[in-house]
Legacy VTK file of the C-alpha trace (Angstrom):
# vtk DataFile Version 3.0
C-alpha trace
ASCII
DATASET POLYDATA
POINTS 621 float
118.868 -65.339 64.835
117.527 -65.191 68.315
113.857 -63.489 68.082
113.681 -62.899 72.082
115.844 -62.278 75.268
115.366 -62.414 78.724
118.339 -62.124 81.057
120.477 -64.802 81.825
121.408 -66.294 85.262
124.406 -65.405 84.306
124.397 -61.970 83.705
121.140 -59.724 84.806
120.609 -62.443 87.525
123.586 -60.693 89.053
122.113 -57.632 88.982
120.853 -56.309 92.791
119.125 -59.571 93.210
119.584 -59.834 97.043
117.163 -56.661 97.412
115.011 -57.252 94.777
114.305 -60.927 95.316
113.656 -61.527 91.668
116.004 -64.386 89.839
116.363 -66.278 86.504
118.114 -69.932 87.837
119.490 -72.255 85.222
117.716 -75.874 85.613
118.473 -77.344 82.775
121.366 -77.401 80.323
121.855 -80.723 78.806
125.625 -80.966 79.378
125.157 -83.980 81.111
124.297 -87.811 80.063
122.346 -90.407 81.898
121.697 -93.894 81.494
118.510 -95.507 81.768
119.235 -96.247 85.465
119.221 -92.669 85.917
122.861 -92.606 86.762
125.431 -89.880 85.130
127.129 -91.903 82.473
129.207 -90.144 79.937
128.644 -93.753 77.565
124.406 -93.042 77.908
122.001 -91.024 75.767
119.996 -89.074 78.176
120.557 -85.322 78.508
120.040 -84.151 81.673
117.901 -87.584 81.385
115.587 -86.682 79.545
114.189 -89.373 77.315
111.112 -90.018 75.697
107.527 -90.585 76.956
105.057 -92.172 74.831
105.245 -93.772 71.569
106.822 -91.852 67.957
109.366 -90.109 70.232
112.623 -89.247 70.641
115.037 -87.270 72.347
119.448 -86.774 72.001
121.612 -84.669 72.849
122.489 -81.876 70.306
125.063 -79.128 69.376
122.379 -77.123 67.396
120.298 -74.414 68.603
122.739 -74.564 71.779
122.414 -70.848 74.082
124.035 -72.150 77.161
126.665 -74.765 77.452
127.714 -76.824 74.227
124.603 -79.387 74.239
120.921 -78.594 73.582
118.081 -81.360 73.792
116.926 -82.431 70.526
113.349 -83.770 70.349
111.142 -85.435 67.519
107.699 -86.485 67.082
106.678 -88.462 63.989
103.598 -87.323 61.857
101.441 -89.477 63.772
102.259 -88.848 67.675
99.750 -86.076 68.999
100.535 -85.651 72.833
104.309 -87.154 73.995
107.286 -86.010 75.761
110.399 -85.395 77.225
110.560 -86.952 80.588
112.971 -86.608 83.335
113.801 -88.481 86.716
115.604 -85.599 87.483
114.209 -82.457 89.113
116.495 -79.620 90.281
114.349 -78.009 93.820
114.217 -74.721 92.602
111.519 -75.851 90.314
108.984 -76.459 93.025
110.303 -73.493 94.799
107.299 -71.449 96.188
109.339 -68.675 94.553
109.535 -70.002 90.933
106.434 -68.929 89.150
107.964 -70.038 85.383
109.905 -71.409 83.577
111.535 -69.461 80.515
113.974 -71.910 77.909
115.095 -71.629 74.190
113.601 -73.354 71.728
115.226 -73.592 67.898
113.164 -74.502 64.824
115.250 -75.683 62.015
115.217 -73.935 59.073
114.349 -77.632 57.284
111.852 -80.073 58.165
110.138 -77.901 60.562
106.408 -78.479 61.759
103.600 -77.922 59.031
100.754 -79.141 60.608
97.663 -77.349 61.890
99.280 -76.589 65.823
102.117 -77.021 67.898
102.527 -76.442 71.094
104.453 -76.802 74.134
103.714 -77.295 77.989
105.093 -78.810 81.602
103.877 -81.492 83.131
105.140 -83.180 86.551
104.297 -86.256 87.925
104.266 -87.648 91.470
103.079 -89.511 94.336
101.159 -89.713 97.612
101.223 -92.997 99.802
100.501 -91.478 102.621
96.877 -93.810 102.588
97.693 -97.210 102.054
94.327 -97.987 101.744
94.255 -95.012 98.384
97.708 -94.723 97.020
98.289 -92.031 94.508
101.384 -93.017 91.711
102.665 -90.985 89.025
99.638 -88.477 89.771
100.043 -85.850 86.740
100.299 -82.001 87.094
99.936 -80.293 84.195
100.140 -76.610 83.179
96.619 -74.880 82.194
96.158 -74.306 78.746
96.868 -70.270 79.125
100.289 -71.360 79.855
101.313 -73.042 76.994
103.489 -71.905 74.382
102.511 -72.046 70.492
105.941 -73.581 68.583
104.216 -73.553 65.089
106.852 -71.020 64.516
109.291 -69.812 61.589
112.885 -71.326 61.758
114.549 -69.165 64.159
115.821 -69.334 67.978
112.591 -67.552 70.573
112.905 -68.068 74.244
109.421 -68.726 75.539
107.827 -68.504 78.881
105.805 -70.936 80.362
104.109 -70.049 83.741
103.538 -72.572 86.614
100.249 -72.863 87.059
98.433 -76.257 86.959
94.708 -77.576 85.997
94.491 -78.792 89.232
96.247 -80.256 92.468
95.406 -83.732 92.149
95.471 -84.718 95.728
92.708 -81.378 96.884
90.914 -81.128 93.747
91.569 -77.466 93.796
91.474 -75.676 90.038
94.562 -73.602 88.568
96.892 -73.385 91.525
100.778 -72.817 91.483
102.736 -76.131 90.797
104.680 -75.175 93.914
101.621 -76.437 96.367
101.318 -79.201 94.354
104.614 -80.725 95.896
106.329 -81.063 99.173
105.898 -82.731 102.275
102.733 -82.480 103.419
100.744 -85.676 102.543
97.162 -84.228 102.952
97.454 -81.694 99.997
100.551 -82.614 98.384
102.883 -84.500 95.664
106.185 -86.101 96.542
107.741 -85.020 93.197
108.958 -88.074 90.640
109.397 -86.782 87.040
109.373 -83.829 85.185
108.252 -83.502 81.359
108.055 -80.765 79.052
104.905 -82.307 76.723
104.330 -81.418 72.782
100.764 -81.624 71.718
100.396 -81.407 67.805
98.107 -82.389 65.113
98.432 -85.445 63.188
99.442 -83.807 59.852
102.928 -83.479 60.352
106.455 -84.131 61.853
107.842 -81.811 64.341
111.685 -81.140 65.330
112.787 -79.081 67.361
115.915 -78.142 69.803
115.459 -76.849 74.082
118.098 -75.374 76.061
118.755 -72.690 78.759
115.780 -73.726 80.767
115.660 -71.556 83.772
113.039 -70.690 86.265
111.863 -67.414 87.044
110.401 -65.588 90.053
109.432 -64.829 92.233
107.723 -61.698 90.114
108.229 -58.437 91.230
106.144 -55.127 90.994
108.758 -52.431 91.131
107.722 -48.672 90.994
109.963 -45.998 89.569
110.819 -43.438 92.290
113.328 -40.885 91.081
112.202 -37.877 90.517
114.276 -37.355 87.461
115.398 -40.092 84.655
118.342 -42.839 85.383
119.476 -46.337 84.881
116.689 -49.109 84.633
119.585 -51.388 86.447
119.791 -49.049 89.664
117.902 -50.430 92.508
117.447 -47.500 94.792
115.356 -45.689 92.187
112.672 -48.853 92.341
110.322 -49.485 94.676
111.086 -52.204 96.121
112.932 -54.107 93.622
113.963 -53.732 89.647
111.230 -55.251 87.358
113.529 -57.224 85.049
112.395 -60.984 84.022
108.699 -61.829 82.196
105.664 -61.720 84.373
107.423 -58.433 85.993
105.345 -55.122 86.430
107.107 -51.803 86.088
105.139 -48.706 87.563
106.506 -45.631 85.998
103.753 -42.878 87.549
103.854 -39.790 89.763
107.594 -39.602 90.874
109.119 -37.931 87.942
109.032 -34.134 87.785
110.142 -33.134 84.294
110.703 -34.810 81.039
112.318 -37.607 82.033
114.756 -40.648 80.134
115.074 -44.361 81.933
117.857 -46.076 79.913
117.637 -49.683 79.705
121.103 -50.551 80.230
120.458 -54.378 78.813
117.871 -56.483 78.291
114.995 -56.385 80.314
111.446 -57.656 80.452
107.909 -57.607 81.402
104.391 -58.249 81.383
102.952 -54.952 82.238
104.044 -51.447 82.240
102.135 -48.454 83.475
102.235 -45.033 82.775
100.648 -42.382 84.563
102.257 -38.605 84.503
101.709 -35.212 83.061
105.514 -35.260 82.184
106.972 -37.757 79.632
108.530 -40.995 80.138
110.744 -41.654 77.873
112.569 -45.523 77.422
116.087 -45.770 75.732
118.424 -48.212 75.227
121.644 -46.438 77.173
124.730 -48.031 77.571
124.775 -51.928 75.952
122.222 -51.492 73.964
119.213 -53.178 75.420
115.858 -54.442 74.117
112.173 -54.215 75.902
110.473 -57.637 75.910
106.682 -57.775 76.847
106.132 -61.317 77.655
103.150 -62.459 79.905
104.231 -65.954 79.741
102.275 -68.523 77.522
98.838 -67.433 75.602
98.696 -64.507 77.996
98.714 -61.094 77.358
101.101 -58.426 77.834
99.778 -54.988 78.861
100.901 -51.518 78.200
98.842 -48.993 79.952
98.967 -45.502 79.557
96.415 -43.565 82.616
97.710 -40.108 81.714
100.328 -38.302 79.914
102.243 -38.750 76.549
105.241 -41.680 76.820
107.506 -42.617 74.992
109.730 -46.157 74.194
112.506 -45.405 71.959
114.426 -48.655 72.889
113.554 -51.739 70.571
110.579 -53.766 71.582
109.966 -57.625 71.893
106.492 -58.870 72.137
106.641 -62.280 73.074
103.596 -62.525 74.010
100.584 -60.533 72.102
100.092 -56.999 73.565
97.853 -54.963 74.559
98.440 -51.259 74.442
95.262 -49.215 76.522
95.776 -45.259 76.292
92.937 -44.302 78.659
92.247 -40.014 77.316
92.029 -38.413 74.185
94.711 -36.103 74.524
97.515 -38.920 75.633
99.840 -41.162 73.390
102.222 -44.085 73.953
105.195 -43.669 71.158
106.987 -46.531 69.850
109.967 -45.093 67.874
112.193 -48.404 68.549
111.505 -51.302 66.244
108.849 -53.846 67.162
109.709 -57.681 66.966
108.605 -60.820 68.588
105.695 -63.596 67.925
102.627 -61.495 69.720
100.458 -59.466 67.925
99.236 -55.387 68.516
96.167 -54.491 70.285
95.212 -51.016 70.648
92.380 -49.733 72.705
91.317 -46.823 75.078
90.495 -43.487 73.737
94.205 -42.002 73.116
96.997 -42.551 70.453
99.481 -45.248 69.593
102.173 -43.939 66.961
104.433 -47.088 65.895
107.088 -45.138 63.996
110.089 -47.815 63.474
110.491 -50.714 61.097
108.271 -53.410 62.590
108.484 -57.380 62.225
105.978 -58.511 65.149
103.928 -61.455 63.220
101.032 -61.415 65.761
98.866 -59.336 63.196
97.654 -55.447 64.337
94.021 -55.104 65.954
92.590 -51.771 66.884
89.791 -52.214 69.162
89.162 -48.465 69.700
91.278 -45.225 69.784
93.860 -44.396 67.381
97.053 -46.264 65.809
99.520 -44.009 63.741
101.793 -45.720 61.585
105.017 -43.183 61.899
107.270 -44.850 58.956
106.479 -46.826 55.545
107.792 -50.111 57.678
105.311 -49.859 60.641
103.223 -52.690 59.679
105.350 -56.172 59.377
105.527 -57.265 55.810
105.132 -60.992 57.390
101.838 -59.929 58.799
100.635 -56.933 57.836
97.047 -57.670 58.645
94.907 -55.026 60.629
91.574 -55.208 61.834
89.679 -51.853 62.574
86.749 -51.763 64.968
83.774 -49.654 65.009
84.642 -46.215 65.992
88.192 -47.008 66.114
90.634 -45.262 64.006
94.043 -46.183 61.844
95.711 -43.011 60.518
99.157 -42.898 58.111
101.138 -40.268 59.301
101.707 -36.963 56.812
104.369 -38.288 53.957
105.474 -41.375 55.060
105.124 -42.615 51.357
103.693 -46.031 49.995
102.618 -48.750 52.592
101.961 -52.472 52.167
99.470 -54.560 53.330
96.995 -57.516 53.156
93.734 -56.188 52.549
92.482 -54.354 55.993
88.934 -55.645 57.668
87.084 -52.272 58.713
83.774 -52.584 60.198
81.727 -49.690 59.632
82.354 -46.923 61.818
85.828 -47.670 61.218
88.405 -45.525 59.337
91.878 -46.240 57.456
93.243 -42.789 57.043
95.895 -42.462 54.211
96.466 -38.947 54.823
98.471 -38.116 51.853
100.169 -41.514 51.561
99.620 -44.528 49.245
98.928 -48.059 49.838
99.408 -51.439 48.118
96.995 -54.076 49.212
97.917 -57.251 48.013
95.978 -60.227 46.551
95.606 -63.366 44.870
94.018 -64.588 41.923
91.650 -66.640 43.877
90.885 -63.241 46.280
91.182 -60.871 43.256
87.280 -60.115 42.893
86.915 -59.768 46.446
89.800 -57.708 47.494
88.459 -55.224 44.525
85.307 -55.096 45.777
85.980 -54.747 49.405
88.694 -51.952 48.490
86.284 -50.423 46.359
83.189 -50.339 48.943
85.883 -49.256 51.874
86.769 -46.310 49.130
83.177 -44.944 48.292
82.182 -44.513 52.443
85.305 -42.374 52.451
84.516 -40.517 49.772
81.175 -39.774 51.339
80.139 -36.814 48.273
83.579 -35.708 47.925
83.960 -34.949 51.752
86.500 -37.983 52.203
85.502 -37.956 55.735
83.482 -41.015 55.550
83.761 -44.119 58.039
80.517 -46.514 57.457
78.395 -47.647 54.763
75.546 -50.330 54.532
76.820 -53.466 54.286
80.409 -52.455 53.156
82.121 -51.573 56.334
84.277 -48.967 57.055
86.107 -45.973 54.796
89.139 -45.595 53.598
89.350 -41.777 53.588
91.947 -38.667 53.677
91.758 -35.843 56.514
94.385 -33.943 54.380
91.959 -34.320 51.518
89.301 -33.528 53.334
90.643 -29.993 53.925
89.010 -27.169 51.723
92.205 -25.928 50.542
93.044 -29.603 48.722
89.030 -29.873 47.184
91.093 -30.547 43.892
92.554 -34.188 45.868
90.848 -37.511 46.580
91.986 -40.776 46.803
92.294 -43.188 43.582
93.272 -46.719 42.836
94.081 -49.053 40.550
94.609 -52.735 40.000
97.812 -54.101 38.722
96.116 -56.352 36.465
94.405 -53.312 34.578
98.227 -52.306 33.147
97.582 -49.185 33.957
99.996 -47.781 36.501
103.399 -48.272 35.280
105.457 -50.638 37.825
101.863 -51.271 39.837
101.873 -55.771 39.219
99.110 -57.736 39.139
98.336 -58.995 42.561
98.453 -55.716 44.193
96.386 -52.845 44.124
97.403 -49.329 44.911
95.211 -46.858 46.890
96.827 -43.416 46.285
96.265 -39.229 47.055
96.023 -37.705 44.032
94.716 -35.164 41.856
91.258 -36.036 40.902
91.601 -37.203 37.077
94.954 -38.994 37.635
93.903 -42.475 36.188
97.042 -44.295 36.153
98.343 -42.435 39.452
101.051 -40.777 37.703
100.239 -37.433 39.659
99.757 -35.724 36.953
96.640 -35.171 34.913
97.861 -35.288 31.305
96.365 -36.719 27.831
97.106 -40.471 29.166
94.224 -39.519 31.422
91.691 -38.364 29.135
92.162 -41.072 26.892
91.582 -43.792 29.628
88.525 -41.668 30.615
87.415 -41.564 27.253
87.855 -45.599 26.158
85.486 -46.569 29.105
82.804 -43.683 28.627
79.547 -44.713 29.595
80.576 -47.571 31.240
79.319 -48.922 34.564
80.406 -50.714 37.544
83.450 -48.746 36.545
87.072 -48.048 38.764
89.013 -45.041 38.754
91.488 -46.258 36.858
89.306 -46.557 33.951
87.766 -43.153 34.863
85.574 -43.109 37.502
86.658 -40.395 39.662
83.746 -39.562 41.811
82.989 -43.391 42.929
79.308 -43.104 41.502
80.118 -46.369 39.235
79.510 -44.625 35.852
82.462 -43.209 33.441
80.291 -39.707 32.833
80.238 -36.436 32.552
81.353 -35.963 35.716
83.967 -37.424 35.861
84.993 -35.512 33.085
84.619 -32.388 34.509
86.960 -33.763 37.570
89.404 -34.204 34.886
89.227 -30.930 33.214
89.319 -29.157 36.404
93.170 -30.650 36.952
94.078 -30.792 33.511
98.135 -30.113 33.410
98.467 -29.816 36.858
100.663 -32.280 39.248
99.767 -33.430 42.795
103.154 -31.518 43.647
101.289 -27.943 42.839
103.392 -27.571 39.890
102.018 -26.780 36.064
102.402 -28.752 33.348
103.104 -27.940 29.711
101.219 -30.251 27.776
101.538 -31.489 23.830
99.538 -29.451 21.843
97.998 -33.202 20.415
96.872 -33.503 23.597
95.398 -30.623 23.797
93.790 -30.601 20.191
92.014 -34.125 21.378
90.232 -33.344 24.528
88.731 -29.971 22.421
87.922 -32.231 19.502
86.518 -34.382 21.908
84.578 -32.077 23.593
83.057 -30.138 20.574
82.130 -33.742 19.340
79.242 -33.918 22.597
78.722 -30.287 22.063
80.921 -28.946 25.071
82.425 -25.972 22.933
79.226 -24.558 21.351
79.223 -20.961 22.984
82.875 -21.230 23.941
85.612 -20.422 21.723
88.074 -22.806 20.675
90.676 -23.209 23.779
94.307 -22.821 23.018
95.003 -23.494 26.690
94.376 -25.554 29.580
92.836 -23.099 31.450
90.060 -21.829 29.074
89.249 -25.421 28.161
88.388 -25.854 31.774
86.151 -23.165 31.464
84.635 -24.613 28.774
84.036 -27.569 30.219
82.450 -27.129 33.347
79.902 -24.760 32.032
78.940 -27.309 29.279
78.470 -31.271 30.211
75.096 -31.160 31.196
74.567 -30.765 27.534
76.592 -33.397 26.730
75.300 -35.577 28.925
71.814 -35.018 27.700
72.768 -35.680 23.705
74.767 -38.667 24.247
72.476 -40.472 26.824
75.166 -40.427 29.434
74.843 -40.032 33.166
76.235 -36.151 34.053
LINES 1 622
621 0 1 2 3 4 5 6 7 8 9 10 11 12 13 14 15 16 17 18 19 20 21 22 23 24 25 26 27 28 29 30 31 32 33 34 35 36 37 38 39 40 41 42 43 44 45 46 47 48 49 50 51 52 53 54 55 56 57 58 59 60 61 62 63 64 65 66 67 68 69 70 71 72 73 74 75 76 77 78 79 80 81 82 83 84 85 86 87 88 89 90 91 92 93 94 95 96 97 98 99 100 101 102 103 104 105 106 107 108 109 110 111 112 113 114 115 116 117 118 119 120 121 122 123 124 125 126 127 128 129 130 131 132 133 134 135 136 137 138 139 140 141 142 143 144 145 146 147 148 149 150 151 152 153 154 155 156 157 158 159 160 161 162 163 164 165 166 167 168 169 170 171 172 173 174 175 176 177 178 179 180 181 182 183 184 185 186 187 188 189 190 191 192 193 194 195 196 197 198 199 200 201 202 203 204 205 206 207 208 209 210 211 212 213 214 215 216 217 218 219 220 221 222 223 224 225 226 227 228 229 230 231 232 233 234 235 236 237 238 239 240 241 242 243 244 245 246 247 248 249 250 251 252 253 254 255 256 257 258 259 260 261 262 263 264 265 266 267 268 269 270 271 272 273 274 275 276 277 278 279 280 281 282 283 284 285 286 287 288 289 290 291 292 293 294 295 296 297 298 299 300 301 302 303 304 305 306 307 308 309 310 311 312 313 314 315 316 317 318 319 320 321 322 323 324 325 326 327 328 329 330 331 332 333 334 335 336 337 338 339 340 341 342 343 344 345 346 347 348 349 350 351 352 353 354 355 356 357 358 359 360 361 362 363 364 365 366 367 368 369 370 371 372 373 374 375 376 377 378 379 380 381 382 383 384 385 386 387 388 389 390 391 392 393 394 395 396 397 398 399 400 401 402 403 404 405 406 407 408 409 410 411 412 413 414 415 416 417 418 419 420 421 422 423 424 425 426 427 428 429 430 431 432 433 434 435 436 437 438 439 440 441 442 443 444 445 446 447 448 449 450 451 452 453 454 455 456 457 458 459 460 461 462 463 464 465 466 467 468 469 470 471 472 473 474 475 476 477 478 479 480 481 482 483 484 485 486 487 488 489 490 491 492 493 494 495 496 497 498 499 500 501 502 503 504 505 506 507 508 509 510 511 512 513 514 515 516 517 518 519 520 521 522 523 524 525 526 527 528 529 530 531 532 533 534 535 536 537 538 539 540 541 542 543 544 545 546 547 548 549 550 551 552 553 554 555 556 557 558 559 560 561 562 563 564 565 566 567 568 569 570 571 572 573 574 575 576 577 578 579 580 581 582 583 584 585 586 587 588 589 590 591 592 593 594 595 596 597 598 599 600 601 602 603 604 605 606 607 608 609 610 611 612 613 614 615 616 617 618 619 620
């Protein structure tokens, strides 16, 4: 399945290009064979003649991972070969075009005996020549792209059309430093290149083979930096509502700021993509697919990164959403937010920063991992963060809230530094482990869990040495003091369903041990197997996050007894019932009270009485 589009010559090319200047050009294809005498020969083995350069090579024509044509180029490295290629004799103009800033292509990774080594990637080089002093010639002088521009291919199996951008280490004829490969070559001998051969290089680690299958290479550019200027919505495709051309291909800017007077809806009408999109309006911008379908990719080219940037107003992209390259996402005020409703895919990762809101809301697969630098990041749906990489890292001060009844969430165990928050609202979470990380997960989920507690507040964000809280605004409101957050560890057995290697963080009735949601007899007798225990969990009774099954933790417990975390009462057994008074007239609870036939006075019982029990029994109250 193809992870990434970006229009093809063939079809958005087509698309107002004359005014807008900006075009995707096919350059290569591999339909065509070459011998070694770089002659067309349908008896040779060279697509496009390509062939090898350097040793533990090679390259063939192919018929998989084909997008354009019926060939693709298949090339192969062998464990050993760090830094080879794919080297032509044959270099369509366009490339060194002054207008061509990149070049975009498909690359396939097999789903069998793909790259496991440490790192993969791919870049351009192109060699050529200046005899222009006979006394200094320069031969086969290399140009190669700077190390922003190359593309990681340590990838999953799958079909992704990367971007590389043109811009080389160096020209080598001036000595001047990350310049456009475009004034590296032409026909002026006193700065540059008469072009001779073009290579797309693979530099890898030693540790293992790598396979994998180009085609569709087309150049891009010149970029354009269109502005929206309709004052209502409309078609993305329509050029008289840009200024002065249609954003459409990576390394494209799309303004969409002060023209719009109302709420307003841009349909995508296919595919398009960029590397930076700016909002700025009091009225909302809102992205859809429209007609066709059509998908959002933010891709900067390379290592770069894509930028969303939100100066003022609330936006919103309900179209899906590519990140081929890792994204950045700034909302500059408090009182602003950037929506994404439409599902998130692509190899980049999240960044969120600025003082404002990000609400991801659809079923995510992005595999870049989720950073929030500073501001706020909703998750809107159980799916928001990828199950392939659902790590998030929380700065100081910056903020990840669950969004009210979205139900249970799954991810790797956050990193929070303190001043940080994880908000579950009223939501659960599985964090999952191994048996290696076990101890530390616990103990991390457990420290992140007492700063949020902060003395039953559950507004807590920092701790010495522990990080960040975990913590629940809707328990923190007066009118749910009777909620907190619990959790448990598969392992323990005690949730039913809950497995070993994940642990569930939960909102729940204080006294729900095995997160059941409702505080029964099951409780009580977990509570009461681990009295007097320390370095205690709530699962085995310690409610209040003070370390020691007590008193007070009993009292928690007693002060839900028979209710559920849906507000409804709960008829208990009568055994149940007959235990906990045993029990407490056992550590002297019951003295002055009389015996309880209900919940309720049993509660009243109880939380006039542990200090006494805590007292006979030498157990923490």
């Amino acid at each position: 399945m193809r992870r990434s589009l970006i229009c093809s010559a063939a079809g958005m090319a087509a698309i107002a290009l004359a005014a807008s200047k900006a075009s995707a050009t096919l350059a290569y294809s591999f339909e065509t064979l070459y011998d070694s005498t770089d002659t067309i020969n349908p008896a040779g083995t060279r697509p496009d003649d390509f062939h090898p350069n350097g040793g533990g090579a090679t390259v063939t024509q192919s018929t998989i991972g084909v997008t354009n044509g019926a060939f693709s180029m298949e090339f192969t490295q062998v464990a050993g070969a760090t830094f080879t290629g794919a080297q032509t004799e044959v270099i369509p103009a366009i490339i060194n075009d002054p207008n061509t800033v990149a070049l975009s292509f498909d690359i396939t990774i097999p789903a069998t005996g793909n790259f496991a080594g440490t790192f993969a990637r791919i870049g351009i080089s192109e060699f050529g020549n200046n005899d222009s002093d006979p006394n200094n010639p320069i031969d086969g002088a290399q140009v190669q792209t700077v190390a922003s521009s190359e593309c990681n291919i340590d990838l999953a199996p799958g079909t992704y059309q990367l971007t590389i951008p043109l811009i080389a280490i160096d020209n080598p004829v001036t000595g001047d430093l990350s310049v456009p490969f475009s004034s590296c070559f032409g026909t002026d001998t006193s700065s540059q290149l008469t072009p001779a051969s073009f290579e797309f290089y693979f530099n890898k680690s030693n540790n293992s083979a790598l396979n994998v299958y180009i085609d569709n290479v087309q150049t891009i550019g010149p970029t354009t930096v269109g502005t929206w200027n309709n004052a209502g919505g409309g078609s993305w495709s329509t050029l008289g509502d840009w200024s002065p051309g249609i954003p459409q291909f990576a390394l494209d800017t799309a303004n969409l700021t002060s023209a719009i007077t109302g709420n307003s809806i841009i349909t995508l009408d296919g595919n398009r993509s960029l590397a930076t999109l700016n909002f700025d309006n009091a009225h909302q911008y809102t992205i859809a697919q429209g007609s066709g379908g059509g998908t959002l990719t933010l891709d900067a080219g390379g290592s770069n990164i894509s930028t969303i940037n939100d100066s003022g107003g609330t936006h919103t992209i309900s179209a899906p959403v590519n990140f081929n390259t890792s994204t950045t996402i700034t909302v500059n005020n408090a009182g602003d937010a950037v929506n994404i409703s439409g599902g998130i895919s692509g190899i980049g990762g999240l960044t969120v920063q600025g003082s404002g809101t990000v609400d991801i809301s659809g079923s995510n697969t992005y595999i870049g991992g989720t950073t929030v630098s500073s501001g706020v990041l909703v998750l809107g749906s159980a799916q928001a963060l990828p199950a392939s990489n659902s790590v998030i890292t929380i700065a100081a001060g910056a903020k990840v809230q669950l969004a009210n009844s979205i139900g249970g969430v799954s991810s790797e165990l956050p990193t929070i530094a303190a001043g940080g928050s994880l908000d579950l609202t009223n939501n659960h979470l599985f964090v999952s482990y191994t048996t290696a990380t076990q101890a530390a997960v616990n103990a991390s989920v457990r420290g992140y869990l007492i700063n949020g507690y902060n003395d039953g507040t559950w507004t807590g964000t920092s701790g010495a040495g522990t990080g960040g809280g975990i913590n629940s605004s809707t328990a923190a409101l007066p009118a749910n003091s009777r909620f907190g957050l619990g959790y448990a560890d598969g392992a323990d057995g005690v949730v039913a369903g809950l497995s070993s290697g994940q642990i569930e963080i939960k909102y729940t009735l204080y006294g729900d041990a095995n997160l059941d949601g409702i505080v029964s007899g099951d409780d009580f007798t977990i509570l009461v197997g681990n009295l007097g225990k320390s370095e205690a969990a709530w699962d085995k009774g310690d409610f209040n996050y003070d370390g020691v099954v007590s008193g007070d933790d009993f009292t928690l417990l007693v002060g839900n007894l028979g209710k559920a975390a849906n507000g409804a009462d709960v008829v208990l057994p009568a055994s149940d019932l007959a235990a906990i008074d045993a029990f407490a007239a056992a550590n002297g609870l019951m003295a002055d009270v009389p015996e309880p036939t209900s919940a309720g006075l049993l509660l009243a019982a109880g939380v006039g009485m542990l200090a006494r029990r805590g007292r006979r029994n030498g157990v923490r109250a």
